[in-house]
PDB file of N, CA, C and O in Angstrom, chain B, residues numbered from 101:
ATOM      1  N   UNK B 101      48.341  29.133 102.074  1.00  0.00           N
ATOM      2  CA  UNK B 101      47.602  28.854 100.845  1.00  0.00           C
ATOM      3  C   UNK B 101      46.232  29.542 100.866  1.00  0.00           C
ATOM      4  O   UNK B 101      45.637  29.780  99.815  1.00  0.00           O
ATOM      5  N   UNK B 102      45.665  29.906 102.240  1.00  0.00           N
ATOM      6  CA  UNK B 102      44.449  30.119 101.971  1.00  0.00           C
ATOM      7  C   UNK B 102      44.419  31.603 101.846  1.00  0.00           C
ATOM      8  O   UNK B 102      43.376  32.165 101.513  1.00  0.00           O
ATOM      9  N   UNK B 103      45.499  32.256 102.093  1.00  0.00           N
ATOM     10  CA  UNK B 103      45.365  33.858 102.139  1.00  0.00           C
ATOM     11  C   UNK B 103      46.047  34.115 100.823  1.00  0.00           C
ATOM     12  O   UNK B 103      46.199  35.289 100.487  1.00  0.00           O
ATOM     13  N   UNK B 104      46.518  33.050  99.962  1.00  0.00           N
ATOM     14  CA  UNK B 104      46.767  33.279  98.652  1.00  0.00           C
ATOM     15  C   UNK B 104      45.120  33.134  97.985  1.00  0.00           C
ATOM     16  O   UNK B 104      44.652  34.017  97.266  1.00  0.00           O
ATOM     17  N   UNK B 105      44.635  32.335  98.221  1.00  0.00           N
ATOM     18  CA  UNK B 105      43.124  32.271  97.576  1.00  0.00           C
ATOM     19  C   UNK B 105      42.472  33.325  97.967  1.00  0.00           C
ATOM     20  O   UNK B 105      41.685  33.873  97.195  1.00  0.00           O
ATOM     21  N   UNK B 106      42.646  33.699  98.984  1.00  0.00           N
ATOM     22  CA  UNK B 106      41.552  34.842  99.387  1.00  0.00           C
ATOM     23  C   UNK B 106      42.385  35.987  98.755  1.00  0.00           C
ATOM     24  O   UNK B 106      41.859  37.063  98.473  1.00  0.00           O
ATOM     25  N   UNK B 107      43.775  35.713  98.526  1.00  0.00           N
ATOM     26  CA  UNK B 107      44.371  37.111  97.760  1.00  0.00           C
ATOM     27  C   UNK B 107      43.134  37.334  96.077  1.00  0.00           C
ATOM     28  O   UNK B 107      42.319  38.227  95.842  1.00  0.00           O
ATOM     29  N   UNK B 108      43.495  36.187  95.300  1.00  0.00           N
ATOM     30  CA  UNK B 108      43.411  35.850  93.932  1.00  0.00           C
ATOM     31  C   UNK B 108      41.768  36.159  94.064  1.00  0.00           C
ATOM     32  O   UNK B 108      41.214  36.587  93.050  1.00  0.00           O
ATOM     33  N   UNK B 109      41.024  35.972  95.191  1.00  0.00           N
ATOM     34  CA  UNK B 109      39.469  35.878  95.421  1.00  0.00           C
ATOM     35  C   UNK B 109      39.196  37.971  95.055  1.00  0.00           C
ATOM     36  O   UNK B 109      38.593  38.658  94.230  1.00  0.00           O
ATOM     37  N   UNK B 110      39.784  38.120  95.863  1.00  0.00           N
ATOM     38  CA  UNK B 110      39.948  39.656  95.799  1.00  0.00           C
ATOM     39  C   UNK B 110      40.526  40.591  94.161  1.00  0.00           C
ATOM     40  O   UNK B 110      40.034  41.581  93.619  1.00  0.00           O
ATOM     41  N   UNK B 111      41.395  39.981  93.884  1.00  0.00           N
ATOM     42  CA  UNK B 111      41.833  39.856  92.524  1.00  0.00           C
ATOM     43  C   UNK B 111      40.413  40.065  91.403  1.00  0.00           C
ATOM     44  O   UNK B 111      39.763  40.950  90.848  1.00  0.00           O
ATOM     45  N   UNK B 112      40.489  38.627  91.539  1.00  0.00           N
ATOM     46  CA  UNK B 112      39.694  38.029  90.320  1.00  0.00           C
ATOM     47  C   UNK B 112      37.726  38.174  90.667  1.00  0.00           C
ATOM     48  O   UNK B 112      37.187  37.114  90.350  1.00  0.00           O
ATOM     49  N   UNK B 113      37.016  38.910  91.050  1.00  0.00           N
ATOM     50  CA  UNK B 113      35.601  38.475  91.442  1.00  0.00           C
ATOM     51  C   UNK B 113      35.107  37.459  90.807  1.00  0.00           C
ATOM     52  O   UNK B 113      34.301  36.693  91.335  1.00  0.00           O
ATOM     53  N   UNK B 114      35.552  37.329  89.547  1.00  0.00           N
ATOM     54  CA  UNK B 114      34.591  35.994  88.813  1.00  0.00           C
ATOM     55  C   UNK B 114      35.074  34.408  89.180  1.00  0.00           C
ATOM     56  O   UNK B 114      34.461  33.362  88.970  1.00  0.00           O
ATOM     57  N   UNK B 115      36.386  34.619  89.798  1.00  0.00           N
ATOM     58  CA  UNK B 115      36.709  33.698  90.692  1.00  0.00           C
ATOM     59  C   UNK B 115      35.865  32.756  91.537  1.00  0.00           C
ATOM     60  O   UNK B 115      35.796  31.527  91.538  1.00  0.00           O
ATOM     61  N   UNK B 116      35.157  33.814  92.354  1.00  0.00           N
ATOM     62  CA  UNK B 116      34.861  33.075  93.874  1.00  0.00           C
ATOM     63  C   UNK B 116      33.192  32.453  93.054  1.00  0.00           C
ATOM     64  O   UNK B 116      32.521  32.008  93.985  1.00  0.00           O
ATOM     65  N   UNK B 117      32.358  32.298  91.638  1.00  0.00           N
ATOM     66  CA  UNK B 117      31.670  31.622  91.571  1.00  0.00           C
ATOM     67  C   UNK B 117      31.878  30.260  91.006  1.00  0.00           C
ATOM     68  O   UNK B 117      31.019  29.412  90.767  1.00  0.00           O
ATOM     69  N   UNK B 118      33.197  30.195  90.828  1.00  0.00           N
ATOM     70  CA  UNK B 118      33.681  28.810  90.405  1.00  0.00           C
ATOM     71  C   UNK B 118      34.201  28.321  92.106  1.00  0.00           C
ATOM     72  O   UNK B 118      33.842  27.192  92.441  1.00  0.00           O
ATOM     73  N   UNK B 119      34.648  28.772  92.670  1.00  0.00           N
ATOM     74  CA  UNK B 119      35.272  27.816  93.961  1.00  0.00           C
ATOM     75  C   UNK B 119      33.824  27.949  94.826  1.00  0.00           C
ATOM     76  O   UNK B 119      33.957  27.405  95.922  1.00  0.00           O
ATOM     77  N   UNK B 120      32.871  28.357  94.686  1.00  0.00           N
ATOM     78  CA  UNK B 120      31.578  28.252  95.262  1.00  0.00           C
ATOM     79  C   UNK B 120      31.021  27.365  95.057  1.00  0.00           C
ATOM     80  O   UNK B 120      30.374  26.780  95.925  1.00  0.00           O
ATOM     81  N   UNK B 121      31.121  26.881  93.487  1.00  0.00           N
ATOM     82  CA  UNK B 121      30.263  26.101  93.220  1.00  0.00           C
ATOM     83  C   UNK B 121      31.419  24.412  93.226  1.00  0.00           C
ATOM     84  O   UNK B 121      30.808  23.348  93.135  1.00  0.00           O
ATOM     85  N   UNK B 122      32.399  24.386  93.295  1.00  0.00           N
ATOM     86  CA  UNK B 122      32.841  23.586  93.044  1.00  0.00           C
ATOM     87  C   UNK B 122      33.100  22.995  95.000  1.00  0.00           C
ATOM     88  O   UNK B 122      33.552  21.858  95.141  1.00  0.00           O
ATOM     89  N   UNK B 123      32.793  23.813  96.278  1.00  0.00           N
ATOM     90  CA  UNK B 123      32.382  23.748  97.447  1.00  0.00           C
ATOM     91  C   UNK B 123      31.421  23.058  97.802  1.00  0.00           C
ATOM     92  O   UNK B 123      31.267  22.228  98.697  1.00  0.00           O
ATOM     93  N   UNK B 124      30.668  23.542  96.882  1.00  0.00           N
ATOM     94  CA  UNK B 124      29.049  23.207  96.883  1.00  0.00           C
ATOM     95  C   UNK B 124      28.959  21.751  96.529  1.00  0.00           C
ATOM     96  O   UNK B 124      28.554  20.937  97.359  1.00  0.00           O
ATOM     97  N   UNK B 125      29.269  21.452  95.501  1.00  0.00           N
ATOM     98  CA  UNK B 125      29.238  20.110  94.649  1.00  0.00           C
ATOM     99  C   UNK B 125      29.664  18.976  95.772  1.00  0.00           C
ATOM    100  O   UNK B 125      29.035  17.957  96.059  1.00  0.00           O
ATOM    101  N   UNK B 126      31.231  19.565  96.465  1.00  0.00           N
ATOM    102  CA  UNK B 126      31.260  18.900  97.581  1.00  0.00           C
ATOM    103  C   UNK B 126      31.035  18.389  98.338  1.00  0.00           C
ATOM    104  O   UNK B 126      31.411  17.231  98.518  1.00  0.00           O
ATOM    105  N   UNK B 127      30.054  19.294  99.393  1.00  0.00           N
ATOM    106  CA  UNK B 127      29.132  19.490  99.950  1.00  0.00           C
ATOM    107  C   UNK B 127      27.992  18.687 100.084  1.00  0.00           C
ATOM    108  O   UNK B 127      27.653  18.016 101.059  1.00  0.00           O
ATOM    109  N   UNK B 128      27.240  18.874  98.621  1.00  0.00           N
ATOM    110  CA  UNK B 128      26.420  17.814  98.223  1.00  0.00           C
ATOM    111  C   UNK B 128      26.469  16.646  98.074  1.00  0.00           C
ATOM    112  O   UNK B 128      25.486  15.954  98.340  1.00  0.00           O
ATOM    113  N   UNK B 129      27.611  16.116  97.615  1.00  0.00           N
ATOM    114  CA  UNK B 129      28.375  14.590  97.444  1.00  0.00           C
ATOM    115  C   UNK B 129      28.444  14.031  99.275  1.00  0.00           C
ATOM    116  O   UNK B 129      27.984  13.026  99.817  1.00  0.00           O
ATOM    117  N   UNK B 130      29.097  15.002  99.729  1.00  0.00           N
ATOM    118  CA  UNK B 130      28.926  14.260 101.117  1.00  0.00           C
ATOM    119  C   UNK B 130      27.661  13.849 101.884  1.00  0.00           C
ATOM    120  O   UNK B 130      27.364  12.845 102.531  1.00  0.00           O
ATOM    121  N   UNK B 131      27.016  15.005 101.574  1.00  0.00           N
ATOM    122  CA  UNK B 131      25.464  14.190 101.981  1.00  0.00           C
ATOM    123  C   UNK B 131      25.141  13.600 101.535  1.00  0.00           C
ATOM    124  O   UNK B 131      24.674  12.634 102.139  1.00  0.00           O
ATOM    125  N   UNK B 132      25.096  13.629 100.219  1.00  0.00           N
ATOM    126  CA  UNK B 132      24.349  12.179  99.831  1.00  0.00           C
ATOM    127  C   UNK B 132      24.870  10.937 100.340  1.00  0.00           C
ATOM    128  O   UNK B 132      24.173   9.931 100.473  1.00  0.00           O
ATOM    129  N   UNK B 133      26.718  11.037 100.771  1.00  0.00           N
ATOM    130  CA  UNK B 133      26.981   9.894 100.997  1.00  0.00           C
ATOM    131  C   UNK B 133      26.342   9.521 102.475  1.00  0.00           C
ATOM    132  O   UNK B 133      26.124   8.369 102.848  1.00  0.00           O
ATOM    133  N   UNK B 134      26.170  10.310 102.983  1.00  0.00           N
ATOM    134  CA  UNK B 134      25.540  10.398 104.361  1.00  0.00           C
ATOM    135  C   UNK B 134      24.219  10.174 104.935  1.00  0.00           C
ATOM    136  O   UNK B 134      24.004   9.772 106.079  1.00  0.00           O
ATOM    137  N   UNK B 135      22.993  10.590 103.681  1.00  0.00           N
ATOM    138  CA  UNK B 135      22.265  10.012 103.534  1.00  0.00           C
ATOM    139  C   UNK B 135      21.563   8.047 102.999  1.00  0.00           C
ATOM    140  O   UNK B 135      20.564   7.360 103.211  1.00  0.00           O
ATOM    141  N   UNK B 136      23.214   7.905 102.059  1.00  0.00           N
ATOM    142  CA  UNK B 136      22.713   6.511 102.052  1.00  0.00           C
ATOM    143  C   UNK B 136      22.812   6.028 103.091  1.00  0.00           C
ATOM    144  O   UNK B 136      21.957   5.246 103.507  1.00  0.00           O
ATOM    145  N   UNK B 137      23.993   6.399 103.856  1.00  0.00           N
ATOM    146  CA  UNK B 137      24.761   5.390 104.984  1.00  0.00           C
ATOM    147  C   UNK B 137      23.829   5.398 105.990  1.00  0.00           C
ATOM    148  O   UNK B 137      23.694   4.407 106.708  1.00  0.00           O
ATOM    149  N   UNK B 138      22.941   6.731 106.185  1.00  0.00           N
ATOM    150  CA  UNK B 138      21.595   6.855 107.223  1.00  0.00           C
ATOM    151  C   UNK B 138      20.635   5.741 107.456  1.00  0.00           C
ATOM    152  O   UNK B 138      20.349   4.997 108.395  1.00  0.00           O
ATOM    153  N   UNK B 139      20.028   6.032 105.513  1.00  0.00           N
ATOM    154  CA  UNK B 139      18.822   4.896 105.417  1.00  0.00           C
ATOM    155  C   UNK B 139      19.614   3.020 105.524  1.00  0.00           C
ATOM    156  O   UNK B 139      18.905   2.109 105.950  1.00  0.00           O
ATOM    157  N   UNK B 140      20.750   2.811 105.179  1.00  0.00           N
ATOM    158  CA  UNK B 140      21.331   1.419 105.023  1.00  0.00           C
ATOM    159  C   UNK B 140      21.490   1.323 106.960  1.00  0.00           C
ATOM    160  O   UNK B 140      20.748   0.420 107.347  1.00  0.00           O
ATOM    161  N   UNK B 141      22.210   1.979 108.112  1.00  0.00           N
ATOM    162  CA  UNK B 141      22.334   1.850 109.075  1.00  0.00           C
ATOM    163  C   UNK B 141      20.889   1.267 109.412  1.00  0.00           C
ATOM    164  O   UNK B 141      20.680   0.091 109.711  1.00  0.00           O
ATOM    165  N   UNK B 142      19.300   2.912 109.259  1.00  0.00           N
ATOM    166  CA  UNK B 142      18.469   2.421 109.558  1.00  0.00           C
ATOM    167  C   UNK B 142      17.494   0.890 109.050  1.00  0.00           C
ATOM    168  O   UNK B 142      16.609   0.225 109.587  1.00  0.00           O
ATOM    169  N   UNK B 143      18.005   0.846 108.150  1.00  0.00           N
ATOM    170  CA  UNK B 143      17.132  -0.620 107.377  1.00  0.00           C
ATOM    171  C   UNK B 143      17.761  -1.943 108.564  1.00  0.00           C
ATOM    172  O   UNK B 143      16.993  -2.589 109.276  1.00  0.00           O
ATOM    173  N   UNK B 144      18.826  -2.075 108.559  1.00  0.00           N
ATOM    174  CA  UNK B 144      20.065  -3.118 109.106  1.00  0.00           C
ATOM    175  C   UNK B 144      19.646  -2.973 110.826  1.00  0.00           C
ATOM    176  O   UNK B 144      19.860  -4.021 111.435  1.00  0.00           O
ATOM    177  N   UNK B 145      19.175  -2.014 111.543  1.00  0.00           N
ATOM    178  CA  UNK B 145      18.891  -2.240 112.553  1.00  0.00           C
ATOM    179  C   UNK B 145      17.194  -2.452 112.856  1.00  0.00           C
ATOM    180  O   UNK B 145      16.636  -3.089 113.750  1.00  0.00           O
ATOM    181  N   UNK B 146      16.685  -1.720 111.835  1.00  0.00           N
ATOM    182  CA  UNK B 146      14.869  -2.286 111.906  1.00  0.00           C
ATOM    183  C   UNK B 146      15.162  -3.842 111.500  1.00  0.00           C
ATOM    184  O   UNK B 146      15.100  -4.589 112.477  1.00  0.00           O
ATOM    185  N   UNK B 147      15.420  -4.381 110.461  1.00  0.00           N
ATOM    186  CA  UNK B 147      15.609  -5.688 110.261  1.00  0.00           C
ATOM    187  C   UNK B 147      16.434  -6.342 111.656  1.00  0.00           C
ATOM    188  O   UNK B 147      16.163  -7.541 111.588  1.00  0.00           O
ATOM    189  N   UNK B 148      17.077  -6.186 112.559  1.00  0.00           N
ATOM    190  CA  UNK B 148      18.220  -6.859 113.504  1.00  0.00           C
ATOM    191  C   UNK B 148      16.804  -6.620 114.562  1.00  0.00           C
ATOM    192  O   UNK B 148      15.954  -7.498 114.709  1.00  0.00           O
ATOM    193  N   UNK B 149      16.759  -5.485 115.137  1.00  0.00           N
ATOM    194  CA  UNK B 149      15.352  -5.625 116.008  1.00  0.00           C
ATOM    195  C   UNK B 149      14.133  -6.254 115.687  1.00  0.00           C
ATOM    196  O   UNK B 149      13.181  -6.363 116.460  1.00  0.00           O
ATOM    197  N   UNK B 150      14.193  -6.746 114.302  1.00  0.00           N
ATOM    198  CA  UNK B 150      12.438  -6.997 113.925  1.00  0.00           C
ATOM    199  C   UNK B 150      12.969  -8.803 114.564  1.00  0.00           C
ATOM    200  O   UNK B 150      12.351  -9.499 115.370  1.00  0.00           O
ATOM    201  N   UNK B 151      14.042  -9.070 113.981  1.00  0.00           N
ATOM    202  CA  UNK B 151      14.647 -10.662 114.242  1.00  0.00           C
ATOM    203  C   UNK B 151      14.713 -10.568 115.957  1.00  0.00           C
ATOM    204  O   UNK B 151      13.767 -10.984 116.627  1.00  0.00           O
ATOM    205  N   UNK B 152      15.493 -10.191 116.360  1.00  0.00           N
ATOM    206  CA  UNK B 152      15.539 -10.003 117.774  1.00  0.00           C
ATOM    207  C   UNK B 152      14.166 -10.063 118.490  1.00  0.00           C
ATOM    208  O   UNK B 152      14.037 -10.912 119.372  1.00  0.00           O
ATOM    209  N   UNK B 153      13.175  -9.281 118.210  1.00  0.00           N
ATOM    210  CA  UNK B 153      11.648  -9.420 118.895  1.00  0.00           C
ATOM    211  C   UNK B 153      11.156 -10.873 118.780  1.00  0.00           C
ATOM    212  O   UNK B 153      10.618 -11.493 119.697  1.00  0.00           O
ATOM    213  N   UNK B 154      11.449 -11.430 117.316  1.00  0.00           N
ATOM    214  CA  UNK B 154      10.545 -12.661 117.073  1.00  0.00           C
ATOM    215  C   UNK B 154      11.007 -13.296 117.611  1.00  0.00           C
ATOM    216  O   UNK B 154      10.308 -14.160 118.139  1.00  0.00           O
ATOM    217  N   UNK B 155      12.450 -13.319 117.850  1.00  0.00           N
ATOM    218  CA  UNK B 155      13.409 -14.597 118.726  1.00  0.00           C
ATOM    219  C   UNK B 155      12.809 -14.706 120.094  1.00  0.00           C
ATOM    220  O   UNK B 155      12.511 -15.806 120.558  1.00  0.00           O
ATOM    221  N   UNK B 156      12.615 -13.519 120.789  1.00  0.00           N
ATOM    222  CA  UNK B 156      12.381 -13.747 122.168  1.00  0.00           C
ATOM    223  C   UNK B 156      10.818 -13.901 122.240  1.00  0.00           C
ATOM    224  O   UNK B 156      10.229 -14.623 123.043  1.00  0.00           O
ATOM    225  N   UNK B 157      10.277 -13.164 121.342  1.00  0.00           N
ATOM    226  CA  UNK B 157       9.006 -13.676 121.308  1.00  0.00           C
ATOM    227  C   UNK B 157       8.368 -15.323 121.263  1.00  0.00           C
ATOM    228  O   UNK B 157       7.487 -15.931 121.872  1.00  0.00           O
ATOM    229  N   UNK B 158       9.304 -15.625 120.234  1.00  0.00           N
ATOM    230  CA  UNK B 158       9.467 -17.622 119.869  1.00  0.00           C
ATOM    231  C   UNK B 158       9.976 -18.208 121.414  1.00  0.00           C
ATOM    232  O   UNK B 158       9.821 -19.326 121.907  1.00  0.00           O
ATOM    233  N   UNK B 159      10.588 -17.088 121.916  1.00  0.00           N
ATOM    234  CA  UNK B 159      11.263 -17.919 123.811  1.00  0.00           C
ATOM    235  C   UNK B 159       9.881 -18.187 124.434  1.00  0.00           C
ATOM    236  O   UNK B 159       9.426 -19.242 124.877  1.00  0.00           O
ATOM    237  N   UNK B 160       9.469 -17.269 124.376  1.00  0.00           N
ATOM    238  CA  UNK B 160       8.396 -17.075 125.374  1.00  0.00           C
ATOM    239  C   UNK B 160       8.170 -16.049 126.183  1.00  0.00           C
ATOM    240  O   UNK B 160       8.425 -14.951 125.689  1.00  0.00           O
ATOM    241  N   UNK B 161       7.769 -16.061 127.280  1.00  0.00           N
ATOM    242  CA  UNK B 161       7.163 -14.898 128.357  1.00  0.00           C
ATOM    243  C   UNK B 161       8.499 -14.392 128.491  1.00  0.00           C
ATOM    244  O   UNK B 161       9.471 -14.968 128.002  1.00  0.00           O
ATOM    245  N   UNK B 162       8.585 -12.976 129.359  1.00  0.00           N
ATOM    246  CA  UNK B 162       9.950 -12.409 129.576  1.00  0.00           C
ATOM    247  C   UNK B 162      10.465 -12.630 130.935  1.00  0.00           C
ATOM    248  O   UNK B 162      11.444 -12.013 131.353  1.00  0.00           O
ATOM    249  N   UNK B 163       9.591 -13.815 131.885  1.00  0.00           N
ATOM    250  CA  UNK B 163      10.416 -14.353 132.863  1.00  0.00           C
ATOM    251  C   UNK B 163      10.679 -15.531 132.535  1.00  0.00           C
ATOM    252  O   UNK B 163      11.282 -16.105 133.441  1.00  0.00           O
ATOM    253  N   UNK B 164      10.449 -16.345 131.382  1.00  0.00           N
ATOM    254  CA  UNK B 164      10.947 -17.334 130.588  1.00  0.00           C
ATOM    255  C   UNK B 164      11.970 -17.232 130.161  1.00  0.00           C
ATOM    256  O   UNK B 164      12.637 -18.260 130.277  1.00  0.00           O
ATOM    257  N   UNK B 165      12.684 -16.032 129.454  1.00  0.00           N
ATOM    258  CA  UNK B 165      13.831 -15.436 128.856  1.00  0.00           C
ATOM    259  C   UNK B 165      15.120 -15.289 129.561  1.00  0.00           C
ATOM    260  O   UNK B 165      16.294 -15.516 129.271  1.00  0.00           O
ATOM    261  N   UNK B 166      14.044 -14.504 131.314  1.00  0.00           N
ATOM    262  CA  UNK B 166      15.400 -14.548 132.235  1.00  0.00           C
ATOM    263  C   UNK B 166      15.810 -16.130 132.493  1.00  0.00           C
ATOM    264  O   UNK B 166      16.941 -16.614 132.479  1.00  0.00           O
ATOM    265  N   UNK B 167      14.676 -16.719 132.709  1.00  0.00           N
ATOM    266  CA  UNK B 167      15.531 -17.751 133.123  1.00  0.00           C
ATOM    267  C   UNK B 167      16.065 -18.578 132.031  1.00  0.00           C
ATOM    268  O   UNK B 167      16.301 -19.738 132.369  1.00  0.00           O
ATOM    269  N   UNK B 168      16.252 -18.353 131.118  1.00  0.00           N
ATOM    270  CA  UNK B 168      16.879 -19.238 129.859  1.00  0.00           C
ATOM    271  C   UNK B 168      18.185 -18.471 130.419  1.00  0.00           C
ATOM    272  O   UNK B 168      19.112 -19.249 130.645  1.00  0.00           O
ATOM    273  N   UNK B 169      18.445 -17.183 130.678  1.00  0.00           N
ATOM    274  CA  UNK B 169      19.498 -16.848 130.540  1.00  0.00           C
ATOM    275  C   UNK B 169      20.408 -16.610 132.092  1.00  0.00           C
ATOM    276  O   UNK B 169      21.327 -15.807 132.257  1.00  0.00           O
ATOM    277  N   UNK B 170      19.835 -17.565 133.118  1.00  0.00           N
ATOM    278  CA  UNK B 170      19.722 -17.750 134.540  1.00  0.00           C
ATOM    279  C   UNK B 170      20.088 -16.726 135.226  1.00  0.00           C
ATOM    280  O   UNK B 170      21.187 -16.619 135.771  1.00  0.00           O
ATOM    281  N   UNK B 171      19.011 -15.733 135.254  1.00  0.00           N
ATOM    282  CA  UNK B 171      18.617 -14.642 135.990  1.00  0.00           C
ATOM    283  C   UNK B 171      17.525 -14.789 136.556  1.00  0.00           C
ATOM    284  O   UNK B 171      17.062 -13.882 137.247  1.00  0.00           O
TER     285      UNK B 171
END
């Protein structure tokens, strides 16, 4: 299939700015999806570490912690 496109690419020149751009569009769609999933990962773990600090912080000292957790 693809050496038929690259036939029709050769063919047709006005071709290859429609499958360029319709690559492209692609392209772009995936990052963006990639970018939300970036900032939502990063929000979900600043929020999970910000909880996590205060928790052990609310424990106490960090040889308080081991021994809550008998170490």
């Amino acid at each position: 299939r693809l050496t038929q496109v690259k036939d029709w690419l050769i063919e047709d020149p006005r071709m290859l700015p429609v499958v360029d751009a319709f690559i492209g569009d692609q392209v772009r769609q995936m990052a963006a999806k990639d970018r939300q999933w970036n900032v939502r990962f990063a929000l979900v773990t600043m929020v999970v570490g910000a909880l996590l600090g205060w928790l052990l912080s609310a424990i106490g000292t960090p040889g308080q912690v081991l021994r809550l957790f008998g170490f």
